[in-house]
Backbone and ligand atoms as CSV (ligand in chain L), in Angstrom:
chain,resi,resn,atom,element,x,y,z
A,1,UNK,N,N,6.383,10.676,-14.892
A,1,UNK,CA,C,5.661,10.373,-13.653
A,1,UNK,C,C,6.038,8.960,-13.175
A,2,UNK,N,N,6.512,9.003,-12.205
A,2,UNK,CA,C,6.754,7.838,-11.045
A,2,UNK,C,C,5.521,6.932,-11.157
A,3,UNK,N,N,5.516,5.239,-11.520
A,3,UNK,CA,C,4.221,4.737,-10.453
A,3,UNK,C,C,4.049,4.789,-9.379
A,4,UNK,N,N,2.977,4.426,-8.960
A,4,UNK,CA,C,2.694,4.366,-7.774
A,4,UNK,C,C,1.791,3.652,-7.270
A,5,UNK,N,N,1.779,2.964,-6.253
A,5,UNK,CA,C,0.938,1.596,-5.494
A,5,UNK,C,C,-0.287,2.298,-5.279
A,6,UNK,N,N,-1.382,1.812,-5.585
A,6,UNK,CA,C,-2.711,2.174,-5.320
A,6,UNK,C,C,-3.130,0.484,-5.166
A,7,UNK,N,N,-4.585,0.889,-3.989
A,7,UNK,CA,C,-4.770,-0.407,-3.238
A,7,UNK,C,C,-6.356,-0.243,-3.361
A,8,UNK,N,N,-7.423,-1.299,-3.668
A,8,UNK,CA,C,-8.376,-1.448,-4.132
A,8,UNK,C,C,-9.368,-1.820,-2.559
A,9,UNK,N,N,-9.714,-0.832,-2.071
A,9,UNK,CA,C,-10.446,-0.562,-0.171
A,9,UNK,C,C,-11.245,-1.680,-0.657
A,10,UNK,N,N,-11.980,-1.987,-1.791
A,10,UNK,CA,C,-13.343,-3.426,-1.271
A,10,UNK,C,C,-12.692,-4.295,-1.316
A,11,UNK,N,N,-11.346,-4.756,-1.439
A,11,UNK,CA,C,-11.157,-6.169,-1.342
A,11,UNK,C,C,-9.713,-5.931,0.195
A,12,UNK,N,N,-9.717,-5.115,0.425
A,12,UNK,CA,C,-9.120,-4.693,2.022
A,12,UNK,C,C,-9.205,-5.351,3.016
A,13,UNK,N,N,-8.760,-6.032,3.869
A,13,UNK,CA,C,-9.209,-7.074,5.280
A,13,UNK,C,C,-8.777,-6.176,6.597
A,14,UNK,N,N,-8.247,-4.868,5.576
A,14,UNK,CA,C,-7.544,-4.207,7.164
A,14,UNK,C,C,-6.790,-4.912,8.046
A,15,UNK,N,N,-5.829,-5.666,7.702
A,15,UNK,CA,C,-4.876,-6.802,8.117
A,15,UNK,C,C,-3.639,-5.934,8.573
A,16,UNK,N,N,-3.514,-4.792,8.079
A,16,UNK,CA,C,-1.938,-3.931,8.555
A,16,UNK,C,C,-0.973,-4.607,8.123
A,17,UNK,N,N,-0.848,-5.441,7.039
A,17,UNK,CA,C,0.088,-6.478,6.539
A,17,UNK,C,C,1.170,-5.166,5.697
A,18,UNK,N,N,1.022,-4.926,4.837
A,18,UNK,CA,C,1.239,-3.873,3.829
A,18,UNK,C,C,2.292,-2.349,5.299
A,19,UNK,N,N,1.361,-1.991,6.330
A,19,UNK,CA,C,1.724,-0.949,6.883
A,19,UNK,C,C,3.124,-1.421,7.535
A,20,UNK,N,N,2.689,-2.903,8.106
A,20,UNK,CA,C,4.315,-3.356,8.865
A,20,UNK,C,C,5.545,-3.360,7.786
A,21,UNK,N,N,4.869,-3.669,6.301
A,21,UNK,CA,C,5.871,-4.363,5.512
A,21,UNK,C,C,6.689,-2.917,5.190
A,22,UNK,N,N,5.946,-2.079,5.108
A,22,UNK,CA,C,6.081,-0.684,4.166
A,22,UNK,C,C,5.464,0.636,4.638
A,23,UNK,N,N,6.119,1.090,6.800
A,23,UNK,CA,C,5.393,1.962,7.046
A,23,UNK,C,C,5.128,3.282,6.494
A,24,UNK,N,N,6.467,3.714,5.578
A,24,UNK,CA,C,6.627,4.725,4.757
A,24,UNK,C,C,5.576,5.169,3.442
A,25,UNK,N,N,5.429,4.260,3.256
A,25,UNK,CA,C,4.187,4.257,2.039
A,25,UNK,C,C,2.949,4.193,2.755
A,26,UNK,N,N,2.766,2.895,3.599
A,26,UNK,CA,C,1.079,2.804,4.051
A,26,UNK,C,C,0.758,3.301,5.079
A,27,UNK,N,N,-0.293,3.677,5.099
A,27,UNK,CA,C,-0.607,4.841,6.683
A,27,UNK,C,C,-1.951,3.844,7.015
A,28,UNK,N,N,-2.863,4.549,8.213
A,28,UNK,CA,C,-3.942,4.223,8.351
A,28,UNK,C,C,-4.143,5.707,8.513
A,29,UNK,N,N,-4.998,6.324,7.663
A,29,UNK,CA,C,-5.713,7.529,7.590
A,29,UNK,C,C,-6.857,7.550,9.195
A,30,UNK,N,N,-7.195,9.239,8.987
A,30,UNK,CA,C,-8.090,9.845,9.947
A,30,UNK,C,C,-9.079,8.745,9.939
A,31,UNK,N,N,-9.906,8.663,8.964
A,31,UNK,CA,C,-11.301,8.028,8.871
A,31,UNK,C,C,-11.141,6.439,8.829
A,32,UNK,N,N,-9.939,6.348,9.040
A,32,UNK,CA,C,-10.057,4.751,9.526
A,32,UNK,C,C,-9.374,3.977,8.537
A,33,UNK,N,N,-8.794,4.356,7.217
A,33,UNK,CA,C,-9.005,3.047,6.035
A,33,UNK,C,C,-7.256,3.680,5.882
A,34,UNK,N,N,-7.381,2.533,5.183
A,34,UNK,CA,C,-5.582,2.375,4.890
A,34,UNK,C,C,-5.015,3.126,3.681
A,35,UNK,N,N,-4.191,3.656,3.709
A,35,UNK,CA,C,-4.113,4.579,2.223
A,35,UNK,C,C,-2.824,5.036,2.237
A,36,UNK,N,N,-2.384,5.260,0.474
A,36,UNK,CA,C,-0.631,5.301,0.416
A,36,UNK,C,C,-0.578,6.668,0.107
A,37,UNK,N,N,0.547,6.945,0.962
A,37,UNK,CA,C,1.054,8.474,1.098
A,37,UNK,C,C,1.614,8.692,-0.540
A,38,UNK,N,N,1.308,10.152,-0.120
A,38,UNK,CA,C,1.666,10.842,-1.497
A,38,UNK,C,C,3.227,11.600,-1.447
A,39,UNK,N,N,4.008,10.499,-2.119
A,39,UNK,CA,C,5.318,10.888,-2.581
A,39,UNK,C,C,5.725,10.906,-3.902
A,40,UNK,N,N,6.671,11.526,-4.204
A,40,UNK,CA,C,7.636,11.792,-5.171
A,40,UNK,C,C,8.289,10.182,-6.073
A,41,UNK,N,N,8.528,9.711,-5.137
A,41,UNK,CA,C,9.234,8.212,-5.345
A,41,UNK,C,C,8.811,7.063,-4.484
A,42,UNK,N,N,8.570,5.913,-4.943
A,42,UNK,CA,C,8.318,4.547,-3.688
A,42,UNK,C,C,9.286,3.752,-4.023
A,43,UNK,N,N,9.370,3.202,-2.622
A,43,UNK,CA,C,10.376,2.334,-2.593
A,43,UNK,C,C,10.288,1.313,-3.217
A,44,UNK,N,N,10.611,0.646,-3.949
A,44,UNK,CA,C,10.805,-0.460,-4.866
A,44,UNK,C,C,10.385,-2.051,-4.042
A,45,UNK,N,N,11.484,-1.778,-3.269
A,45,UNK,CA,C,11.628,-3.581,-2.559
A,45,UNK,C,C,10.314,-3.278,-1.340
A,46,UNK,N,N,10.076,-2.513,-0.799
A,46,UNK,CA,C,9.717,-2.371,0.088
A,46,UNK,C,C,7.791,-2.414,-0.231
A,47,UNK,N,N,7.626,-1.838,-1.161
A,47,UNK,CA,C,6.647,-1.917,-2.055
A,47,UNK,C,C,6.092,-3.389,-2.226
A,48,UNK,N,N,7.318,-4.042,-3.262
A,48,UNK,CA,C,6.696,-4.886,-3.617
A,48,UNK,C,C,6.893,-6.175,-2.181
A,49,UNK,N,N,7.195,-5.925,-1.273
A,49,UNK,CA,C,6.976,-6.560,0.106
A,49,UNK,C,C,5.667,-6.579,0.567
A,50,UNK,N,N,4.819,-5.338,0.360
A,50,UNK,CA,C,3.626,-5.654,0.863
A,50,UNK,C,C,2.748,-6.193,-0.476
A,51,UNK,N,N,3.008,-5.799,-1.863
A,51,UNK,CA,C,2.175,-6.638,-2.345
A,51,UNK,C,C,2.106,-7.826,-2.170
A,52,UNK,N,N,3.288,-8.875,-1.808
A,52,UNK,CA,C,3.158,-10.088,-1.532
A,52,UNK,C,C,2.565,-10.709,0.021
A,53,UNK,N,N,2.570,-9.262,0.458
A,53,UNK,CA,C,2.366,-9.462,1.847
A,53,UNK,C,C,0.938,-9.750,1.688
A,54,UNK,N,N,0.351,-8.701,0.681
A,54,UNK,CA,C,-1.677,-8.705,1.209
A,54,UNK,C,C,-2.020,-9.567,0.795
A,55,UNK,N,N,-2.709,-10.067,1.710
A,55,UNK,CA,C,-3.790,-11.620,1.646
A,55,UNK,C,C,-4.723,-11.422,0.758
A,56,UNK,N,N,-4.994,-10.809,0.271
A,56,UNK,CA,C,-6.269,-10.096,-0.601
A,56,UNK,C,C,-5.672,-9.511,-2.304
A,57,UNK,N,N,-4.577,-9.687,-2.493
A,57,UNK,CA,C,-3.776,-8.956,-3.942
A,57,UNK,C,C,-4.381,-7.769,-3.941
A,58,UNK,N,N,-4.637,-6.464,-3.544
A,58,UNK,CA,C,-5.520,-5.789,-3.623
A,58,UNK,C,C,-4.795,-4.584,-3.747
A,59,UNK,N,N,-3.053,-4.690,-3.743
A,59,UNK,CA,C,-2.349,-3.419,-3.707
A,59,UNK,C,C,-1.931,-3.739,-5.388
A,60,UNK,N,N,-1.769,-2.868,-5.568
A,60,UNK,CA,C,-0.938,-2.934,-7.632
A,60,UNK,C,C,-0.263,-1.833,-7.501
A,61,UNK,N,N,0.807,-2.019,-8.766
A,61,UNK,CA,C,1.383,-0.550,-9.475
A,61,UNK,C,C,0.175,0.084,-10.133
A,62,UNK,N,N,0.223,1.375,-10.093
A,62,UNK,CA,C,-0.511,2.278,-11.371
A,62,UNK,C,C,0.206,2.762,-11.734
A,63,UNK,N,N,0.509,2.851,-13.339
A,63,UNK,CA,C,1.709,3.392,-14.120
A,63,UNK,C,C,1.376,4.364,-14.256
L,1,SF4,S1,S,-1.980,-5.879,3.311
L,1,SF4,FE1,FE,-3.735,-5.711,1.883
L,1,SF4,S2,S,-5.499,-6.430,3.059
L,1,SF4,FE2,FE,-3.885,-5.979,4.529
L,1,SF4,S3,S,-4.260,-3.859,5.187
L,1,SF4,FE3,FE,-2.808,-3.773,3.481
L,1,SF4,S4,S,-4.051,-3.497,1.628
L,1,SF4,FE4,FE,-5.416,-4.198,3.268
């Protein structure tokens, strides 16, 4: 199993930092909140672009 970026919504500012960095991974869902698409593989660089991107550290790997 692939990791994969999972992002912790209470510490979220909804900044779209993460979606510009990495539109492929981060969406803004129906109900409003930001959330990473469900793929097979993530992009590596692109990934770790928005972790440095969020003002909040609030995105991680989950192994
Ligand atoms: S960069 Fe971080 S704080 Fe900003 S929208 Fe994405 S997860 Fe939320």
């Amino acid at each position: 199993m692939a990791r994969r970026p999972v992002l912790d919504l209470s510490e979220c500012t909804d900044c779209e930092g993460c979606i510009e960095m990495c539109p492929e991974v981060f969406k803004r869902n129906p109900a409003g909140y930001i959330e990473v698409e469900d793929l097979d593989h993530y992009p590596e660089v692109c990934v770790e672009d928005a972790i440095r991107s969020c003002p909040t550290d609030c995105i991680v790997w989950e192994e």
